[in-house]
C-alpha positions as CSV (number, residue, x, y, z in Angstrom):
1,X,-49.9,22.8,7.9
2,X,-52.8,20.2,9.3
3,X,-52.7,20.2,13.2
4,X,-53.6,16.9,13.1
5,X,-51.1,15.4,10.7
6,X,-48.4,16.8,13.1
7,X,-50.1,15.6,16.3
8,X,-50.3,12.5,14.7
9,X,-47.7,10.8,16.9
10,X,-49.2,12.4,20.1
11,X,-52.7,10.9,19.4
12,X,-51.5,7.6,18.4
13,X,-49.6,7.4,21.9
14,X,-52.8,8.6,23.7
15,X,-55.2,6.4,21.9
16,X,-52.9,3.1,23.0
17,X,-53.2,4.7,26.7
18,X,-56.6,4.8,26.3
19,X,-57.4,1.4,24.9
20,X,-54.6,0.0,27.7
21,X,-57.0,2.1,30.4
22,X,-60.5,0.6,28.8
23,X,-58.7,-3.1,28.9
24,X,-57.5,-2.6,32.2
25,X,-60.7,-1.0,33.3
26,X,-63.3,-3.7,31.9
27,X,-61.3,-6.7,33.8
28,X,-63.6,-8.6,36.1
29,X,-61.9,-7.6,39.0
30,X,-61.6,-4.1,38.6
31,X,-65.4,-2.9,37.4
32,X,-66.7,0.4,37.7
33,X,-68.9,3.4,37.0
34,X,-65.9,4.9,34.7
35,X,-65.1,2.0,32.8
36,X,-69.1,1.7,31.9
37,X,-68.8,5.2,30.4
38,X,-65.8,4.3,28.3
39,X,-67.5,1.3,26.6
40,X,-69.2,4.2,24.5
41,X,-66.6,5.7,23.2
42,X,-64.4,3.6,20.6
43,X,-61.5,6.1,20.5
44,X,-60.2,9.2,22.1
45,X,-61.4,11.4,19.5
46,X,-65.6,10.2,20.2
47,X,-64.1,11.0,24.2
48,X,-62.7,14.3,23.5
49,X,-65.6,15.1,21.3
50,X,-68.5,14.3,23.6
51,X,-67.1,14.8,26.9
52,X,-63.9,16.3,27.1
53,X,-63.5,17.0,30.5
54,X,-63.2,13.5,31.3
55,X,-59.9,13.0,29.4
56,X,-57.4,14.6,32.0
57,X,-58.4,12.3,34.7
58,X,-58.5,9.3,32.5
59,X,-54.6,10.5,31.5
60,X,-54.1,10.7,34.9
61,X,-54.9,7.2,35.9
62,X,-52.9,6.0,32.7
63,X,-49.7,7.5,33.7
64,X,-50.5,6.1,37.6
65,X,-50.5,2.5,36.4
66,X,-47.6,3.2,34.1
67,X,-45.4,0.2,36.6
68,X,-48.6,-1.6,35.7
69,X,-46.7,-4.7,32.8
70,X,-49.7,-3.5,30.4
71,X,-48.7,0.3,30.8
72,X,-45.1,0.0,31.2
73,X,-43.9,0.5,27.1
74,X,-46.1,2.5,26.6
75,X,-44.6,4.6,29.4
76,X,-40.6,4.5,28.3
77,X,-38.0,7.4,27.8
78,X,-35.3,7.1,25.7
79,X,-33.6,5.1,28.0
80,X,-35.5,2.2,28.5
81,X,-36.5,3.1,32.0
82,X,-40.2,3.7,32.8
83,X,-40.7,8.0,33.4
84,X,-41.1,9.4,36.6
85,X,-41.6,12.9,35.7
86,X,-44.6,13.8,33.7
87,X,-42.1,16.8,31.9
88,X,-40.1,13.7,30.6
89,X,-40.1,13.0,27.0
90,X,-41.5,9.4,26.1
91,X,-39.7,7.4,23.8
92,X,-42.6,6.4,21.3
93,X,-44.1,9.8,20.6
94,X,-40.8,12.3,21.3
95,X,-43.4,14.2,23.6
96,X,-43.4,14.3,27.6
97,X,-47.2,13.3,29.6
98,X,-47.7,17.3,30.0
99,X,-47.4,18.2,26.5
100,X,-49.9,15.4,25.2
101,X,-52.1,16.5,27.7
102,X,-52.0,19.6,26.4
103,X,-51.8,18.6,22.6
104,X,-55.5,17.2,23.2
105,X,-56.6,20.1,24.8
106,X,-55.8,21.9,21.7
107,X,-57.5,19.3,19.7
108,X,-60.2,19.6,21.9
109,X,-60.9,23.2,21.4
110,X,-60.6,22.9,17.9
111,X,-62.7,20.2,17.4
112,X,-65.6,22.3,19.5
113,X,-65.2,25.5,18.2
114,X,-65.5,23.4,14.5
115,X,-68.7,22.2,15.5
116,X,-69.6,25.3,16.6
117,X,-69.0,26.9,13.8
118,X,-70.4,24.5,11.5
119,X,-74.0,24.7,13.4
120,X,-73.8,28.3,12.5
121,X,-73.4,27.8,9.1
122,X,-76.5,24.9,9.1
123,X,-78.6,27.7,10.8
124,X,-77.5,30.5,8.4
125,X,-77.9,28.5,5.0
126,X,-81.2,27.1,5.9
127,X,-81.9,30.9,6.6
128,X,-81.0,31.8,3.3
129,X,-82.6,28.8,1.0
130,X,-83.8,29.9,-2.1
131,X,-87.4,30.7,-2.3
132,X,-89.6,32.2,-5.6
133,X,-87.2,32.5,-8.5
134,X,-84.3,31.6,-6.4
135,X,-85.4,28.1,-6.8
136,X,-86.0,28.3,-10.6
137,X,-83.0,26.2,-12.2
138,X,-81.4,28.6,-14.4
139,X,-82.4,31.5,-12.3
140,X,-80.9,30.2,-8.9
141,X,-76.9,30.4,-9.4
142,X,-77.7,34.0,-10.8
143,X,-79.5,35.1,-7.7
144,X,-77.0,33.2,-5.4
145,X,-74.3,34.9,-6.9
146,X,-75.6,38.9,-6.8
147,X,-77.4,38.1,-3.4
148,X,-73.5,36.7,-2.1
149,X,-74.9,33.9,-0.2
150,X,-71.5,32.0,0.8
151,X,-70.2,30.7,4.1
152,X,-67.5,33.5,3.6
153,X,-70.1,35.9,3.6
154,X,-71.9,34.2,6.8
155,X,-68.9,33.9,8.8
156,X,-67.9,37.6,8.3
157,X,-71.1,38.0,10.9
158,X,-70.1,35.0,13.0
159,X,-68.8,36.4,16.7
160,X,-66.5,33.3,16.9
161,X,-65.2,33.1,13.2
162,X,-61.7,32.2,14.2
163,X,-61.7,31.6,17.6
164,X,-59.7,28.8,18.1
165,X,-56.5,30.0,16.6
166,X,-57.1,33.2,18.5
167,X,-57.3,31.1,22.0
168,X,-55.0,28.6,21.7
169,X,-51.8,30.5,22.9
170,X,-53.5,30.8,26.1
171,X,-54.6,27.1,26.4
172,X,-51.9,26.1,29.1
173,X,-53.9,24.6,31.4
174,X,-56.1,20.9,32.1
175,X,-58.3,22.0,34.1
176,X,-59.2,24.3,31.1
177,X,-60.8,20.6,29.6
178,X,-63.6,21.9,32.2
179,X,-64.0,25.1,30.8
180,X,-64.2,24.3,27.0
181,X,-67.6,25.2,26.5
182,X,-67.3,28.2,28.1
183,X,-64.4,29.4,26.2
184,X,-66.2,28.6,22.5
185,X,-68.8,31.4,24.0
186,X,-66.2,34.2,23.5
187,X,-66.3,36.3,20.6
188,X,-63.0,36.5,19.0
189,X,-63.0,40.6,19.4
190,X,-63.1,39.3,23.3
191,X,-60.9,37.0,23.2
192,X,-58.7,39.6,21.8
193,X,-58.9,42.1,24.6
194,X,-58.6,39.3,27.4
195,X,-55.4,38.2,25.5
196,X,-53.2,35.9,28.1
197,X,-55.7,36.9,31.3
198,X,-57.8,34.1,29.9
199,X,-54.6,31.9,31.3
200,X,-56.4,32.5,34.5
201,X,-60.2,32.8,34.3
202,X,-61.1,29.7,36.2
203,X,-64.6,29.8,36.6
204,X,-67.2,28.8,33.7
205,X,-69.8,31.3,34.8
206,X,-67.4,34.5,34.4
207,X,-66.1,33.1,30.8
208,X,-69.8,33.2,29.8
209,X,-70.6,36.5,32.1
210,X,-67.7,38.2,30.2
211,X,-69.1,37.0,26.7
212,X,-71.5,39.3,27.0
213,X,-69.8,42.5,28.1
214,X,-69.6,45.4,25.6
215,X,-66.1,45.3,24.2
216,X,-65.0,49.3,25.3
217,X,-66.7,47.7,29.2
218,X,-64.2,44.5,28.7
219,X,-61.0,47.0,28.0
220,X,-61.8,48.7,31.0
221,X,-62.4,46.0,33.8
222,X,-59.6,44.0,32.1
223,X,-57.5,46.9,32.5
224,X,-58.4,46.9,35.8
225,X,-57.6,43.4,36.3
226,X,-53.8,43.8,35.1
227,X,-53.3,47.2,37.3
228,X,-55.0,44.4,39.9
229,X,-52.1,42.3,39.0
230,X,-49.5,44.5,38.7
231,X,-50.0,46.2,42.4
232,X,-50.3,43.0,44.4
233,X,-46.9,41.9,42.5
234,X,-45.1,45.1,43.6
235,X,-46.6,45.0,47.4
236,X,-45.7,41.5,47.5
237,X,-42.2,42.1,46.4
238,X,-41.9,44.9,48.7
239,X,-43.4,42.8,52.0
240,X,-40.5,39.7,50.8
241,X,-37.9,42.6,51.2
242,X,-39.3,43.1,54.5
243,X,-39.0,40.0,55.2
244,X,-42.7,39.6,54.8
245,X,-44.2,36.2,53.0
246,X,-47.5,36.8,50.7
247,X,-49.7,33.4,50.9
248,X,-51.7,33.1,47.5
249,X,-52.5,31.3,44.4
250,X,-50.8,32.0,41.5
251,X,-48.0,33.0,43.4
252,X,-47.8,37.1,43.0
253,X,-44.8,37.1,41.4
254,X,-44.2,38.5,37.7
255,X,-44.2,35.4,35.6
256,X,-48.3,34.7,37.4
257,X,-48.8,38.5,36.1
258,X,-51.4,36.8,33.8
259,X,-52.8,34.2,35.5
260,X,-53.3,37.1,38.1
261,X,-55.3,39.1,35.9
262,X,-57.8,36.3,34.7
263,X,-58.2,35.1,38.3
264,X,-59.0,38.6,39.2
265,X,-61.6,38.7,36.2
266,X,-63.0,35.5,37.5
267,X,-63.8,36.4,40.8
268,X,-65.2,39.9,39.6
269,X,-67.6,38.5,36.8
270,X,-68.7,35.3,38.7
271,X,-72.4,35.6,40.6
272,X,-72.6,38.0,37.1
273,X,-72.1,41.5,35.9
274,X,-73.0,43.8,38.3
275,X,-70.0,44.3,39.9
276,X,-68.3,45.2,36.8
277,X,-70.9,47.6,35.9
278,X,-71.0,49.4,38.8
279,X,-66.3,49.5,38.9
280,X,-67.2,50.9,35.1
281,X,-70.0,53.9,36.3
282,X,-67.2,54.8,38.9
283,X,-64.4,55.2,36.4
284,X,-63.0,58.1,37.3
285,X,-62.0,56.2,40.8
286,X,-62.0,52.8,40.1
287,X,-58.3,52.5,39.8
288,X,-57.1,54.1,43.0
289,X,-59.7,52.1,44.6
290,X,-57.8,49.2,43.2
291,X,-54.3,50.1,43.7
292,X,-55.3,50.9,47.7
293,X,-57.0,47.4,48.0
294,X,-55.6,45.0,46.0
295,X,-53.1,44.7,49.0
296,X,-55.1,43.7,51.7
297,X,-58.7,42.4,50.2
298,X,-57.0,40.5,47.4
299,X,-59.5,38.6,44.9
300,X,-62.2,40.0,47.3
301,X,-61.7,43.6,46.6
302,X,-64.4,43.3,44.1
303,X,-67.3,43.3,46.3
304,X,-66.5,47.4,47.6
305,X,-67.9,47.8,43.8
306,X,-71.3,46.4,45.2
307,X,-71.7,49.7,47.2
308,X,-72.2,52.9,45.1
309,X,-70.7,54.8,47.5
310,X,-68.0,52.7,48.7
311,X,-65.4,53.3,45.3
312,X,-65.6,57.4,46.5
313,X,-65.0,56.5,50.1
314,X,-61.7,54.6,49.1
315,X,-60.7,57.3,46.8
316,X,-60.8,60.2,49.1
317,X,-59.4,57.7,52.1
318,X,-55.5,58.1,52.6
319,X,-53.8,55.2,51.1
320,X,-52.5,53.7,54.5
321,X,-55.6,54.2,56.5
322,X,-57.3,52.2,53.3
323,X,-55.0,49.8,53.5
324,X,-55.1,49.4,57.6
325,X,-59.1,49.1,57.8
326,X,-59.8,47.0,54.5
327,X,-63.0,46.3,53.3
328,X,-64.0,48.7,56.0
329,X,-61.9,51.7,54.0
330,X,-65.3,51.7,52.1
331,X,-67.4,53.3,55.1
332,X,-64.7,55.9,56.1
333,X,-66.6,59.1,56.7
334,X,-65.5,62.5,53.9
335,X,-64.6,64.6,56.6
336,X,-62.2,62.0,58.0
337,X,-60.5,61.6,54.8
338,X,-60.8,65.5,54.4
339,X,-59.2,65.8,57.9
340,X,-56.0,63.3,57.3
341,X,-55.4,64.9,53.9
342,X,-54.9,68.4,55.2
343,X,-51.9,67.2,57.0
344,X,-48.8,68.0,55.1
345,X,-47.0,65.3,55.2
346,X,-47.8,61.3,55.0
347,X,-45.7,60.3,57.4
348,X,-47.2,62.1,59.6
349,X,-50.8,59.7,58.5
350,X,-49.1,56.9,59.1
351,X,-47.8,57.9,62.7
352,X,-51.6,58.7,63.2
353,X,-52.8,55.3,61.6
354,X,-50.4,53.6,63.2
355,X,-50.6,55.1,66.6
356,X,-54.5,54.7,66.8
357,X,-54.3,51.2,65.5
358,X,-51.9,50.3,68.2
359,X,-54.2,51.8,70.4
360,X,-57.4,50.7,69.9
361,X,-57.4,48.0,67.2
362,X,-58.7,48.2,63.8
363,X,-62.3,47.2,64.0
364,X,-62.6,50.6,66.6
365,X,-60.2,52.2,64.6
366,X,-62.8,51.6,61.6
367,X,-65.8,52.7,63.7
368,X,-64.1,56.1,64.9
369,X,-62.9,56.9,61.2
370,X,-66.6,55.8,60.1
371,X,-68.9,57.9,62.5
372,X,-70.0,61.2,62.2
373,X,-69.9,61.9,65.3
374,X,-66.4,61.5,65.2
375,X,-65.6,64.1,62.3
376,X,-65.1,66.9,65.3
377,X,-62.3,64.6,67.0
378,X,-60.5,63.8,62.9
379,X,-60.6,67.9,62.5
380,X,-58.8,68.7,65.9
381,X,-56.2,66.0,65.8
382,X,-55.1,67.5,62.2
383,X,-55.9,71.1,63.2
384,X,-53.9,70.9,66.2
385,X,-51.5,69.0,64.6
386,X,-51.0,71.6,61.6
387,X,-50.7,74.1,64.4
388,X,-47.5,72.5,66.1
389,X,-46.1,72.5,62.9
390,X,-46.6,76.4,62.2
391,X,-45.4,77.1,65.4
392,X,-42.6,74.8,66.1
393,X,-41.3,73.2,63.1
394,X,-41.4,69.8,61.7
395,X,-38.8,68.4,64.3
396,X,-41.4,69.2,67.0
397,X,-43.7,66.3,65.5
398,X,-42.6,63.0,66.0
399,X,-43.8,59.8,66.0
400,X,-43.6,59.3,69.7
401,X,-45.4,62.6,70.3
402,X,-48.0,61.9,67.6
403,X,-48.6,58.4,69.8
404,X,-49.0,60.4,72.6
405,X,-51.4,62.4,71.0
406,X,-53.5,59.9,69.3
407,X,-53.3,58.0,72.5
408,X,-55.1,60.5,74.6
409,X,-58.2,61.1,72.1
410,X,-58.8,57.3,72.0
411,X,-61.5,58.1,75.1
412,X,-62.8,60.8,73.4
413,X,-63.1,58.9,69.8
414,X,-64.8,56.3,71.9
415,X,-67.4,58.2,73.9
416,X,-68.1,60.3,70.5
417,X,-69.1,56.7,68.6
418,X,-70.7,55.1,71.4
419,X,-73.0,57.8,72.4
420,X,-72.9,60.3,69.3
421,X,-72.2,63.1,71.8
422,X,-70.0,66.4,71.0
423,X,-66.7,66.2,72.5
424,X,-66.7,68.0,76.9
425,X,-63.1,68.2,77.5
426,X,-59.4,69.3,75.6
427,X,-57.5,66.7,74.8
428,X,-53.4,67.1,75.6
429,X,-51.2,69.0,73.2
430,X,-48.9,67.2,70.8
């Protein structure tokens, strides 16, 4: 069925908004810079084809003169009465504000990714004209037909050959007007992969950075963008049932899962590929790197990919130390990773985490678990530690005299990384 012919209705409504809004616009009283520009396009179709980005704002202003007497029919429900919700049907189309918004959208992709696709072909048959006995009269349909040369045979090597159908489920959005040409850059195979994330990408450099990633390189860092997703959706579940509010946009809840994802591509492809590149060479760690940070970095947990060292760091780094230090869980020394992950039990860690933490802070907290010179102090506490619990049972280690513990290396952890000295004197017994 031809989109347009059903849309018919929709861009009939939006074209008398449009001409209302030029009228309204080119009064004496009311000139400007906007209504200059619209004295080139004669209807909404020249708009949406030359500059679509400029149609949602346009829309906008429409619906905020709509108490305006030139605005006001064109602005009724069913009722008579002028809307006042923009999810309101309108009674001369059947169709609310949002969804002709979004109708043109649609159009507006198609109509782009047509053109598009239509400069490939220009490009491909001049390519292909018939030269030598190809342009002999008889000759030529002969030679056209054994060599194949039809736009079904050019468009089997076209990237985009069916793009728009393939990215207009996940057109939900106007402020994806402004990221139109962008989009038309995906190859379909792409846009396949991405699938709803693209709900979310928001920035026109990472639509175009992604483009160009290798398809088996776009599974795996938009894999990594769901798991992204998914983790911050269960912590912040889990801090709300603490009675705990997350503050961030989409709300991490599982109806954003999506939108999530493609914000979390966005921010990883944006100043380019490297990051991804370098999340990709460290595989084999790149997802418990993200399921530690995506908790407290967020959208910035990205940039621990920058360092080649950092994604190993985070991987051998307990979970809750990770997640106490942040971005700093990328300079956390082997042997203090080594050292916490010989204790038996986690809650134990976190008693040593914690206690430290509460102690000292967490930016000396991230400067003791950092230094070498601190490995020494990380071995005893877990040695000693380990020992207690050999001798005298798990009841004999609690958290209060794991605080007391922790509490009375915090001179020695601080000595050790301001002067890089070995440690002079026994600390007290757990």
């Amino acid at each position: 069925m031809n989109e347009r012919r059903v849309n018919q209705p929709v861009r009939v409504q939006a074209q008398k908004w449009f001409d209302a809004l030029r009228t309204h616009l080119a009064a004496a009283d009311t000139q400007s810079d906007v209504a200059e520009r619209l004295r080139h396009w004669a209807t909404l179709d020249d708009l949406l084809g030359d500059c679509p980005r400029l149609l949602p704002p346009l829309l906008v202003m429409a619906w905020q003169l709509r108490h305006e007497p030139a605005f006001a029919d064109l602005f009724q429900t069913a009722s008579g009465k002028i809307a006042e919700e923009t999810s309101v049907a309108l009674s001369p189309c059947g169709k609310s504000f949002d969804n002709v918004v979004l109708s043109h959208l649609h159009g507006a992709v198609r109509v782009y990714c047509e053109r598009q696709e239509e400069a490939f072909l220009a490009t491909e048959r001049a390519r292909h004209r018939p030269t030598g006995l190809a342009k002999v009269g008889f000759l030529a349909p002969l030679i056209k037909m054994l060599k194949r040369q039809r736009d079904e045979d050019f468009l089997a090597h076209y990237p985009q050959h069916g793009l728009y159908l393939s990215v207009k489920p996940h057109l939900r959005h106007p402020n994806q007007f402004a990221l139109i040409e962008a989009l038309a850059t995906l190859p379909t195979s792409t846009v396949s992969i991405l699938g709803d994330t693209i709900r979310g990408l928001i920035h026109d450099s990472s639509i175009r950075n992604l483009a160009a990633l290798e398809t088996r390189k776009c599974k795996f860092v938009t894999g990594l963008a769901r798991l992204f997703a998914e983790t911050l959706i269960e912590e912040a579940a889990a801090a709300q049932a603490a009675g705990i509010e997350l503050s961030m946009t989409p709300a991490p809840i599982r109806a954003n899962l999506a939108e999530i994802a493609g914000t979390a591509l966005s921010h990883l492809a944006v100043d380019g590929l490297h990051l991804a590149k370098n999340a990709i060479a460290a595989r084999e760690v790149a997802r418990d790197v993200v399921i530690k940070m995506s908790a407290p970095m967020g959208y910035e947990l990205w940039r621990v990919f920058a360092d080649k060292d950092a994604p190993l760091n985070i991987a051998y780094c307990p979970a809750v130390m990770a997640r106490a230090l942040g971005g700093n869980a990328a300079y956390v020394h082997r042997k203090t990773s080594e050292a916490l992950n010989s204790l038996p039990d986690k809650r134990i860690v976190e008693s040593v985490v914690a206690a430290l933490h509460d102690a000292a802070g967490p930016e000396a907290l991230s400067t003791w678990a950092a230094s070498a010179a601190c490995v020494t102090v990380w071995a005893r506490l877990a040695n000693e530690i380990k020992q207690v619990l050999t001798q005298r049972g798990e009841g004999a280690v609690t958290p209060d005299s794991v605080a007391a513990f922790c509490q009375s290396l915090v001179p020695t952890f601080a000595a050790l990384s301001a002067e890089g000295q070995q440690p002079v004197a026994e600390s007290a017994p757990v």
